[in-house]
Backbone as CSV, one residue per row, in Angstrom:
resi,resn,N_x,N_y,N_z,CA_x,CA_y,CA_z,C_x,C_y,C_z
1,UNK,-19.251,2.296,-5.685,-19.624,0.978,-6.106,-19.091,-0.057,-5.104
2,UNK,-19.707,-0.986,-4.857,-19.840,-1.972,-3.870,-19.540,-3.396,-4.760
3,UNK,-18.455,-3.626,-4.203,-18.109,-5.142,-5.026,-18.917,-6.408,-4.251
4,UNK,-19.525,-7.124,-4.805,-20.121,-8.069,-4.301,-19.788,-9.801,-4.881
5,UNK,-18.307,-9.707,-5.789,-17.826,-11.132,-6.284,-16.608,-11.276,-5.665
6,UNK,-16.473,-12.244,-5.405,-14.612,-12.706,-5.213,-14.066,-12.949,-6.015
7,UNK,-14.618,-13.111,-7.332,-14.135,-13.704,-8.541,-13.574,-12.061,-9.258
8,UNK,-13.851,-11.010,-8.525,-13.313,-9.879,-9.203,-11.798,-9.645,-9.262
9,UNK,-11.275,-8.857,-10.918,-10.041,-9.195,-10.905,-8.868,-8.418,-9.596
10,UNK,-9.606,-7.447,-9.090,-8.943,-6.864,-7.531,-9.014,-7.403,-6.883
11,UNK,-10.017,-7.975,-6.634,-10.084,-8.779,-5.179,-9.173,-10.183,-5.435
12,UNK,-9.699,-11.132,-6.239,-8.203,-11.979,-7.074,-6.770,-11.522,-6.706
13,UNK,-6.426,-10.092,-7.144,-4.930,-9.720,-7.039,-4.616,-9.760,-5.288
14,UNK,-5.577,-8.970,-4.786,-5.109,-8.772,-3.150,-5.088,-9.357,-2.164
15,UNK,-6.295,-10.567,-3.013,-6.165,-12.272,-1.828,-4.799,-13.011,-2.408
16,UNK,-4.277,-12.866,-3.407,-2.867,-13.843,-3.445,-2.310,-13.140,-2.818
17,UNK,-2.262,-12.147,-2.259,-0.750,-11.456,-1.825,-1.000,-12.286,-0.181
18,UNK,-2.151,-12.901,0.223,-1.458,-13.588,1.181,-0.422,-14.828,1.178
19,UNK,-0.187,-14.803,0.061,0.438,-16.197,-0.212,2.375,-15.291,0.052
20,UNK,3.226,-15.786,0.604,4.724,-15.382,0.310,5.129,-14.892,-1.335
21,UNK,4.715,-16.080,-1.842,5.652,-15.494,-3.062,4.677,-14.450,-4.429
22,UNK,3.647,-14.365,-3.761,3.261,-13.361,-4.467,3.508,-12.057,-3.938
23,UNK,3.708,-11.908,-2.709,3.749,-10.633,-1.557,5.477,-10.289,-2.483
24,UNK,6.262,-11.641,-2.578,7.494,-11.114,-3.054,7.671,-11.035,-4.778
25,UNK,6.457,-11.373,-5.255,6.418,-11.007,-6.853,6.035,-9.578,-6.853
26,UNK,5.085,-9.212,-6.380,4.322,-7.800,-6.420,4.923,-6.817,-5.828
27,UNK,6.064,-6.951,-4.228,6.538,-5.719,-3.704,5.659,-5.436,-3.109
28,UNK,4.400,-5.928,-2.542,3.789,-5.075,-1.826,2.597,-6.350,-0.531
29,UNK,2.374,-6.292,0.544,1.987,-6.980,1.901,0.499,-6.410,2.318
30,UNK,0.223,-6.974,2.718,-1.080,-6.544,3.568,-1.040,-6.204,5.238
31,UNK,-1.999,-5.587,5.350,-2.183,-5.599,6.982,-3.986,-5.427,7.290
32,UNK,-4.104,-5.729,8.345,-5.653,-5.282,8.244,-5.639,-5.464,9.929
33,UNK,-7.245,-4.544,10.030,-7.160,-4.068,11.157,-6.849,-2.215,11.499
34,UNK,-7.980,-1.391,11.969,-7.792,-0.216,11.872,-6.599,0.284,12.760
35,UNK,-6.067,-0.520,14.136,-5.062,0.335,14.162,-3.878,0.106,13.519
36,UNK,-3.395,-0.786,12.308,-2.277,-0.986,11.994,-2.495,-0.208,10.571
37,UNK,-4.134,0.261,10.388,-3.996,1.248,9.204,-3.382,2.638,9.738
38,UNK,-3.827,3.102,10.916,-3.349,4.515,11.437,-2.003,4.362,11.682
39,UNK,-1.591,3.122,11.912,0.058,3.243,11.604,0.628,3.423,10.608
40,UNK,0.364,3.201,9.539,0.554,2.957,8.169,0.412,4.507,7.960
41,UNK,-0.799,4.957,7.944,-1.062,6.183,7.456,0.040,7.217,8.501
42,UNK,0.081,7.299,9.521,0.867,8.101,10.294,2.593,7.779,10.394
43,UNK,2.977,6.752,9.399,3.846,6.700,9.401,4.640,6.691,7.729
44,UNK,3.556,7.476,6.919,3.407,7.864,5.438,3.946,6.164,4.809
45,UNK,3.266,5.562,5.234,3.835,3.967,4.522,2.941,4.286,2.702
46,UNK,3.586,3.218,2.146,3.324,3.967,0.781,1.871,2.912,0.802
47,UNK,0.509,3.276,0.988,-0.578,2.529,0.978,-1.113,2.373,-0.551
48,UNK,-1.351,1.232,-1.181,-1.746,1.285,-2.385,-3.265,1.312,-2.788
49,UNK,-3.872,0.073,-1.731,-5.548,-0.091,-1.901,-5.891,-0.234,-0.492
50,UNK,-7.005,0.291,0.087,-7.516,0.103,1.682,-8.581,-0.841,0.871
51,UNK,-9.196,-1.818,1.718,-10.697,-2.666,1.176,-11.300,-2.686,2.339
52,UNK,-12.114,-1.983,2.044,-13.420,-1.451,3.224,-14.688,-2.374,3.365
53,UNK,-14.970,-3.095,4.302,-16.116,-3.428,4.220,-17.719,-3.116,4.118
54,UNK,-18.372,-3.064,2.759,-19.612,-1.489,3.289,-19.915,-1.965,4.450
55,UNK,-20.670,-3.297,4.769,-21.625,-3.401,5.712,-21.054,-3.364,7.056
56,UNK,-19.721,-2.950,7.415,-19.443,-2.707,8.609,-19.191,-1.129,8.605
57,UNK,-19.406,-0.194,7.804,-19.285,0.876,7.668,-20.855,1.207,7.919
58,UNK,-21.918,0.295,7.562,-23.202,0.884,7.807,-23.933,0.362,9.141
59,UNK,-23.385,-0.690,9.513,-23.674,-0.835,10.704,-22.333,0.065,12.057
60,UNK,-21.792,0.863,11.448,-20.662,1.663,12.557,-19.553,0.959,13.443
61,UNK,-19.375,-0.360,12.437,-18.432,-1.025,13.733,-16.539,-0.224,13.065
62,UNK,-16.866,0.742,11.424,-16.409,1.376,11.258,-16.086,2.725,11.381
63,UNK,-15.526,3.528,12.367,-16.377,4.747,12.815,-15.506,5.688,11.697
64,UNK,-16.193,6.692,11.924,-16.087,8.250,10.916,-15.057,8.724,10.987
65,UNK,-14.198,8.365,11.825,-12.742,9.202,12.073,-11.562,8.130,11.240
66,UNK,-12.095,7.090,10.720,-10.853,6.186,10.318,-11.159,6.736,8.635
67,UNK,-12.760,6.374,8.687,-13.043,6.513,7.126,-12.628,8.482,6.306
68,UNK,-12.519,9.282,7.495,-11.930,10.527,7.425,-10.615,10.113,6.560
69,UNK,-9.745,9.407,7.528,-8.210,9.042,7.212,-7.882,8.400,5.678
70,UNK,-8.767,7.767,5.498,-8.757,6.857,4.399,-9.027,7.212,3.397
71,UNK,-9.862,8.594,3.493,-10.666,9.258,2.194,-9.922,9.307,1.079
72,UNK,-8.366,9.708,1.270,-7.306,10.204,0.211,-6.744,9.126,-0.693
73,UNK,-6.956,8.184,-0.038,-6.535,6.967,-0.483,-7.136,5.931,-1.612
74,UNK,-6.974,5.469,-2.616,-7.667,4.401,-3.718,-8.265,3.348,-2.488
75,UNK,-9.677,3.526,-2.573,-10.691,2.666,-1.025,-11.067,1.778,-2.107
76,UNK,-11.543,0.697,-2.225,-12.560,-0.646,-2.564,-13.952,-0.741,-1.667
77,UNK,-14.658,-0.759,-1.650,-15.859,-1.248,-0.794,-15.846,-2.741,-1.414
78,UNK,-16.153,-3.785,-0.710,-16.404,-4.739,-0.367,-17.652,-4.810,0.376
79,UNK,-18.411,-6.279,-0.154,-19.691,-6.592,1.002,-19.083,-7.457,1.668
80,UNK,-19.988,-7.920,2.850,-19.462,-8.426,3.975,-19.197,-10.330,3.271
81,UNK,-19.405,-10.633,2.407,-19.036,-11.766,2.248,-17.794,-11.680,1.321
82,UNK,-17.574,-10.965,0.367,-16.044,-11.157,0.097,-15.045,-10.694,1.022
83,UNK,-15.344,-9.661,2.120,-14.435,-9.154,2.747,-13.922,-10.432,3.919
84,UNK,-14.829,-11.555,4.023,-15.129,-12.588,4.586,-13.741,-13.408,4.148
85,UNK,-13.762,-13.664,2.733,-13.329,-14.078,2.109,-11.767,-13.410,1.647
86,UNK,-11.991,-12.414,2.226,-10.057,-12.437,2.174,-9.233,-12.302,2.902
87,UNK,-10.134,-12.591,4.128,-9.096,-12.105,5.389,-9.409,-14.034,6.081
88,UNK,-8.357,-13.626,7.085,-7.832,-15.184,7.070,-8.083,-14.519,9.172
89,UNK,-8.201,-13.548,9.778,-8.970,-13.273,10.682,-10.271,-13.319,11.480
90,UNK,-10.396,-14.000,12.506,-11.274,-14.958,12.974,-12.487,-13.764,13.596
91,UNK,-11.560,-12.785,13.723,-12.977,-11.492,14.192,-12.737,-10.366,14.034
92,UNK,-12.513,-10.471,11.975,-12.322,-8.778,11.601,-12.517,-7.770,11.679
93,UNK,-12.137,-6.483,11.268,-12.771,-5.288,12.137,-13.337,-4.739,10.870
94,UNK,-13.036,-5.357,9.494,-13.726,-4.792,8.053,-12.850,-3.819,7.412
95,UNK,-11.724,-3.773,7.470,-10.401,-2.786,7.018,-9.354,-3.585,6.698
96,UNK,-8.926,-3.767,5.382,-7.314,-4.303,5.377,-6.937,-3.268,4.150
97,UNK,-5.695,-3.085,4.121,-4.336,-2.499,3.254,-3.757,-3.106,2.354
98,UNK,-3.176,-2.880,1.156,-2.015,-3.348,0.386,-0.952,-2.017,0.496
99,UNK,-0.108,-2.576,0.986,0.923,-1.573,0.943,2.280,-2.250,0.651
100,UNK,3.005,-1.286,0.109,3.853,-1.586,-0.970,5.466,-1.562,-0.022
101,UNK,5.960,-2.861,-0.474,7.367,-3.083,0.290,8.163,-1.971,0.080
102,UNK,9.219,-1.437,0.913,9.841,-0.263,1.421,11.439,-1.232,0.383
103,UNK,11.935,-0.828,-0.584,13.339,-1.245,-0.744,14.167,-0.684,0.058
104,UNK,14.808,-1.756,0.868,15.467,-1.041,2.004,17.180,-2.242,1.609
105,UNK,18.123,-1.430,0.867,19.517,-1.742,0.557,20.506,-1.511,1.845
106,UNK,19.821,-1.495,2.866,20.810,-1.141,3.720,21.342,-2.954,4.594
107,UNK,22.364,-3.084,4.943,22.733,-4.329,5.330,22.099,-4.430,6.800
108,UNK,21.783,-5.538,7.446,21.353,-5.522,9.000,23.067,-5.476,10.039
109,UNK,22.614,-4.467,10.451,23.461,-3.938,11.769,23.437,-4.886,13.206
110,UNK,24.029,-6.303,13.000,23.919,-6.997,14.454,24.498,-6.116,15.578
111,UNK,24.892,-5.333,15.614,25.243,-5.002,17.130,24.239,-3.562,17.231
112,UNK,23.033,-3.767,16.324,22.501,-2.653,16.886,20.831,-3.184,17.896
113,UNK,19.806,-2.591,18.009,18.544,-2.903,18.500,18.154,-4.255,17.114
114,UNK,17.805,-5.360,18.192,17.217,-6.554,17.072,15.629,-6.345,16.641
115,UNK,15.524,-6.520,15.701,14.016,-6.650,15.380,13.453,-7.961,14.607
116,UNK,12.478,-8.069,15.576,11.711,-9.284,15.060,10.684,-9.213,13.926
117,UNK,10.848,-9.880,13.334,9.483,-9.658,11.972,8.938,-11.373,12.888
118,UNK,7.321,-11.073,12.507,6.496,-12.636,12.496,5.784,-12.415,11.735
119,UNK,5.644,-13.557,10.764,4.544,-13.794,9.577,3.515,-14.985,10.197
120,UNK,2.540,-14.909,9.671,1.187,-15.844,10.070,1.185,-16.089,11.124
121,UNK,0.746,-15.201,11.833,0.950,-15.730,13.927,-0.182,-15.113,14.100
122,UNK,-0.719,-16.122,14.408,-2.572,-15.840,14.183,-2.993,-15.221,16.142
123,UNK,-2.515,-15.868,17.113,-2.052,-15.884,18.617,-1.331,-15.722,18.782
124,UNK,-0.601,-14.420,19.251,0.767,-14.198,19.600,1.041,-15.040,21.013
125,UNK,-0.141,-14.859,21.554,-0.039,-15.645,23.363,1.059,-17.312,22.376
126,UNK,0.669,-17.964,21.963,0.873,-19.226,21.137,2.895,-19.226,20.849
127,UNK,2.903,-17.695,20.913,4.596,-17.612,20.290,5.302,-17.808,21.174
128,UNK,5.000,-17.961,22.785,5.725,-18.638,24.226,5.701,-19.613,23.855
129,UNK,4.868,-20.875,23.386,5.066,-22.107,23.295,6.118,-22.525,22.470
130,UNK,7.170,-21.991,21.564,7.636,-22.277,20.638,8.696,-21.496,20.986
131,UNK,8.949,-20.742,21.917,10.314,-20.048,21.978,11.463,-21.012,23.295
């Protein structure tokens, strides 16, 4: 089945999670974009919903080896106008994730390797201007 409303109550739940404090009510983030799904998947991240776009699956800009990967997974089909509609990406590839925050109790280690997290950095080229 092919969802064709935005007003549906899934699609509702998985567009707030772009907002911060729903991402931190729910425990769980998005990503989209097929190679940050094969990361996800190859790095057993706990994936909750993939939302597939059909019409980029029928025109092949989705190829057969991702939708292989994904098979195991709770998929959504989406048409190309809600999938439009929840991604905040200027030239989607028709794939995003909900995947579920990692509780991680461990304290940050300053004297070890630093890691950067960036949220909403639409142009990374853009993140020189500001450093």
């Amino acid at each position: 089945m092919v969802i064709t409303s935005k007003d549906n109550e899934t699609i509702k739940k998985i567009k707030k999670l772009k907002e911060k404090k729903y991402r931190d009510i729910n425990g769980k983030y998005l990503i989209e974009g097929i190679k940050l799904i094969r990361e996800a998947i190859s790095e057993k991240a706990d994936i909750d919903t993939i939302v597939v776009c059909d019409n980029c699956v029928k025109t092949g800009e989705i190829d057969q080896k991702i939708l292989y990967e994904i098979a195991k997974y709770n998929c959504v089909y989406v048409d190309e106008k809600v999938f439009n509609n929840m991604t905040d990406v200027q030239n989607p590839q028709g794939i995003l994730a909900v995947v579920e925050k990692k509780n991680c109790d461990k304290d940050i280690k300053y004297n070890e390797d630093l890691i950067v997290v960036l949220d909403d950095i639409q142009d990374p080229r853009k993140l020189r201007d500001h450093t």
